[in-house]
N, C-alpha and C positions, 0 to 999 in steps of 0.2 A: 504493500500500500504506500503509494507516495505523498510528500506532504502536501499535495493540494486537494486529494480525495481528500485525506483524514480533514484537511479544514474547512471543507465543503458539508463532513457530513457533521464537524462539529455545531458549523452554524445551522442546518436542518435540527441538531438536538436542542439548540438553543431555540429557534421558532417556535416549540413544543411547549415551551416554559417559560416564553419569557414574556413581560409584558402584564401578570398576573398582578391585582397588587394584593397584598397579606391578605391570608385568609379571615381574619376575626372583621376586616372591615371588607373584604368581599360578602361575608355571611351577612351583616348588616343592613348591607345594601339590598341582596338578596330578596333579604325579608321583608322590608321596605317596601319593595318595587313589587314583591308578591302582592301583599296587605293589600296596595291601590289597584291593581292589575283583577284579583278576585273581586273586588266589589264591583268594579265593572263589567265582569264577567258575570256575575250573577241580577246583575242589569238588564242582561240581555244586550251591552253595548258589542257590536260586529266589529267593532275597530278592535278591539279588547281582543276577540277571540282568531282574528286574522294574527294580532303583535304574537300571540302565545304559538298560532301553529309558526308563523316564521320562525321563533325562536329556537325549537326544539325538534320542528320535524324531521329535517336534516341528519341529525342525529339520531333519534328512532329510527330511521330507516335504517340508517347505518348497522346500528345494533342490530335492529330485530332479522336483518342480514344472516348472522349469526348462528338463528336458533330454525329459519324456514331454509329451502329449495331455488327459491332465487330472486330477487327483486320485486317481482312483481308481487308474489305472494308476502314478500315485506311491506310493501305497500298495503296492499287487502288489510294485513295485521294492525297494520298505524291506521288505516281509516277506521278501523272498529277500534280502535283505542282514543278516536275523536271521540265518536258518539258514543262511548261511554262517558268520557270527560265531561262533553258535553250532558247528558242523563245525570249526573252523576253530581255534579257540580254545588246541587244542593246541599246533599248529604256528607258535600267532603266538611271533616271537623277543623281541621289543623293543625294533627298531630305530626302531619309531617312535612316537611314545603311540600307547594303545589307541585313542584318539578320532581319530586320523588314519589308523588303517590301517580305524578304521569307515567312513568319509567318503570313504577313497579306495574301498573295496568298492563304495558307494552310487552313487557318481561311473560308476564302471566297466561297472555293471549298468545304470544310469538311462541313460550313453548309447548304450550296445547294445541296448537299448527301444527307445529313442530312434530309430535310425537304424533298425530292424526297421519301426517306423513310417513309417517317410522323411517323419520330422515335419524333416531337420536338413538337407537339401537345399538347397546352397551358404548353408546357416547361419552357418559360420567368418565367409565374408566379409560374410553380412549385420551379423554381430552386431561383427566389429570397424569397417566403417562405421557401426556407431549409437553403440559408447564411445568411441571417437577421435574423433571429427567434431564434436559438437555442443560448446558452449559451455556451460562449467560452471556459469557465473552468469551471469544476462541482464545484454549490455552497458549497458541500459536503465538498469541502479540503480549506474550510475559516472557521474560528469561525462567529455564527449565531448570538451571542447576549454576550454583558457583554462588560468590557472594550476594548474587543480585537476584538469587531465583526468587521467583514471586515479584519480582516487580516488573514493572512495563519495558518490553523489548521495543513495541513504537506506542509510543505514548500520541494520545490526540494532541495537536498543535494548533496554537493561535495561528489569527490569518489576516488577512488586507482584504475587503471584498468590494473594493476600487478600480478591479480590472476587469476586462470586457471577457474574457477568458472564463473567469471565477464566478459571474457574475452569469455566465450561459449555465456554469456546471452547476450554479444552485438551482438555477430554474429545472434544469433535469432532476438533480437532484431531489427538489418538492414531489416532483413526477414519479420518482422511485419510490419516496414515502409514502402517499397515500395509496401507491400499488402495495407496498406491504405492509400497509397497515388494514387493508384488505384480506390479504392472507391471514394473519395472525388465526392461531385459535381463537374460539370465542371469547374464551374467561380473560386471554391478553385484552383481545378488542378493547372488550367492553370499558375494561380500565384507563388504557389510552383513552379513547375516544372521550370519556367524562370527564374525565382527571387533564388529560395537556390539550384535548381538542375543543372541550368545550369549556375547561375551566372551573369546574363541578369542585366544592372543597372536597377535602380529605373523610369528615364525618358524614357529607352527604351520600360520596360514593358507594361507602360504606353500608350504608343506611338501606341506599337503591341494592345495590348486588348481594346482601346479605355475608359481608366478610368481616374480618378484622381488620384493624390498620396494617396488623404484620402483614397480612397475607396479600392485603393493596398494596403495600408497598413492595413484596418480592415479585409481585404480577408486573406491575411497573416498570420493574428494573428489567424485568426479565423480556417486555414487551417493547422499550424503549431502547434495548442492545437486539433484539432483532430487528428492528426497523434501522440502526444504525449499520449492523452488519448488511442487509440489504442496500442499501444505498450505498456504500463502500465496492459490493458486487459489481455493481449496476455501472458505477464510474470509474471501477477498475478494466473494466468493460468495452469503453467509450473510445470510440480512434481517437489518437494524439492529434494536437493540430501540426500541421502542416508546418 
């Protein structure tokens, strides 16, 4: 891997995460902008319920990706996860943000698709041998033995992304992340997707996918060096210019 991959894909890991601001006055806001958002939702105001599906649909799709057969039938699953929002809208209490009891409806619907499919047939155990098992970062870019073993053989490096050159390979680069962030297993996805795509805190995700922090956060890591090793692929790949 040369040092203008590794700095291309460092700055694709930084777009993941950066820009975020703390999570305690993310959450704030959050809540805020729910509180006013549900009362005009329960209004009946259409401007209200257009702002929520922009918000979020995108992302449901994504997800519910996931747990169905292919697109379209991700789609079917999100518009019956409208109309139950919508239905539903009354009864919701507020025990949990609005966006997590959307996500968990989504979740609920997409895997009863799902298994109507028998797309998920002994799925659990496939998909927790493919996040537990593999190796986060290729043993390959650490030293094996001698004083330095365990430490970084190429470490990621800073970078200039001033030039027309670096400036093409991140745009491909974007191109190769959202390809594998498509692949991932599901349990990776979904934690990217909340956590660096849409920016979901730490407790919320938690909250929607039913995990612990440890386990969000080994998803994470583990989901965020495949998408890094992808992109390294992809532009280790790329003819040299000229």
């Amino acid at each position: 891997m040369n040092v203008e991959t590794s700095a291309v894909t460092e700055s694709v890991s930084h777009r993941m995460v950066a820009g975020r601001k703390p999570e305690l006055s993310q959450s704030a806001a959050v809540a805020n902008g729910e509180v006013a958002l549900l009362a005009r939702l329960r209004q009946g105001n259409e401007g209200a319920f257009d702002e929520l599906v922009t918000r979020h649909h995108s992302a449901l799709i994504r997800m519910a990706m996931g747990y169905v057969a292919d697109r379209e039938v991700a789609e079917e699953v999100v518009q019956d996860t409208w109309m139950v929002v919508i239905e539903g809208l009354g009864q919701f209490e507020g025990r949990s943000s609005l966006r997590t009891w959307i996500f968990g409806i989504m979740i609920h619907k997409a895997k009863d698709r799902g298994v109507r499919e028998k797309r998920h047939t002994n799925f659990s155990s496939f998909e927790s041998a493919d996040d537990e098992g593999d190796e986060a970062i290729d043993p390959s870019r650490f030293h094996q033995s001698g004083e330095w073993a365990g430490h970084w053989a190429f470490p990621p490096q800073p970078w200039d992304d001033q030039t027309p050159e670096k400036l093409l390979a991140s745009q491909q680069a974007v191109t190769a992340m959202n390809r594998a962030i498509e692949a991932l297993p599901r349990t990776l996805k979904d934690v990217l997707i909340l956590r660096d795509v849409e920016g979901v805190e730490t407790k919320e995700v938690c909250d929607i996918l039913k995990i612990t922090e440890t386990n969000l956060y080994v998803r994470l890591h583990r989901a965020r060096e495949r998408v890094r090793q992808a992109v390294e692929t992809h532009l280790e790949r790329r003819p040299s210019a000229v």
